[in-house]
N, C-alpha and C positions, 0 to 999 in steps of 0.2 A: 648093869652098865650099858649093855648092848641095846636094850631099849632106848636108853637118854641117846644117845647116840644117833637112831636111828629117827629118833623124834626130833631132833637140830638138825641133820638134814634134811627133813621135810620142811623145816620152816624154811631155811635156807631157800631150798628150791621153789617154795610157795613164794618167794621174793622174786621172784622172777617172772616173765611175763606174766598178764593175766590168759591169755590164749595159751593153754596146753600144748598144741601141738608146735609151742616155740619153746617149750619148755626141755632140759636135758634129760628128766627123770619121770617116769611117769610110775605113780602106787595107785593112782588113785580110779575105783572101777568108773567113774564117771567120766572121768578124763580119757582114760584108753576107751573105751566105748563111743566117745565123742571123735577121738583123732580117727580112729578106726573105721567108724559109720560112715563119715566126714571128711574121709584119706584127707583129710586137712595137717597132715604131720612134717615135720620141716626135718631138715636134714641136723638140726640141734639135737634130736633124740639121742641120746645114747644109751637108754636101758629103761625098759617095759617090764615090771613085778606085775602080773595078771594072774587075780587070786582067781579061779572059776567059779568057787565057790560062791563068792559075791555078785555074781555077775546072773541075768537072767539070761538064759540062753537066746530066748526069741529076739531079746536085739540085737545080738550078735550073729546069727544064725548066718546070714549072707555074708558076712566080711568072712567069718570061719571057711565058709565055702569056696570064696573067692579067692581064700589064703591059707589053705592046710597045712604052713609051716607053723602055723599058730595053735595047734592043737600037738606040736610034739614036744 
């Protein structure tokens, strides 16, 4: 059940801007990587799930640097 769940709010949120970083929820590695790189993030944010796993380090590599709250 927690999946279906979790998959209707992502459509939800996918209804919302096309620009992520107007967007309230971010799951998705492309999108935090985008608002991130691109400090393009608006004050609509209210919660970043940033799997590492998915994510190549080397794009990230400067943002991580330049924000070490992001690696705790």
């Amino acid at each position: 059940m927690h999946d279906v769940l979790e998959e209707m709010g992502k459509d939800i949120v996918l209804q919302e801007p096309k620009n992520p970083g107007k967007r309230r929820r971010l799951w998705s590695p492309k999108d935090v990587v985008q608002v991130l790189k691109y400090n393009n993030g608006t004050g609509s944010i209210e919660g970043i799930n940033l799997n590492m796993s998915q994510i190549e380090i080397d794009n990230l590599r400067t943002k991580l640097i330049m924000y070490p709250f992001l690696m705790s």
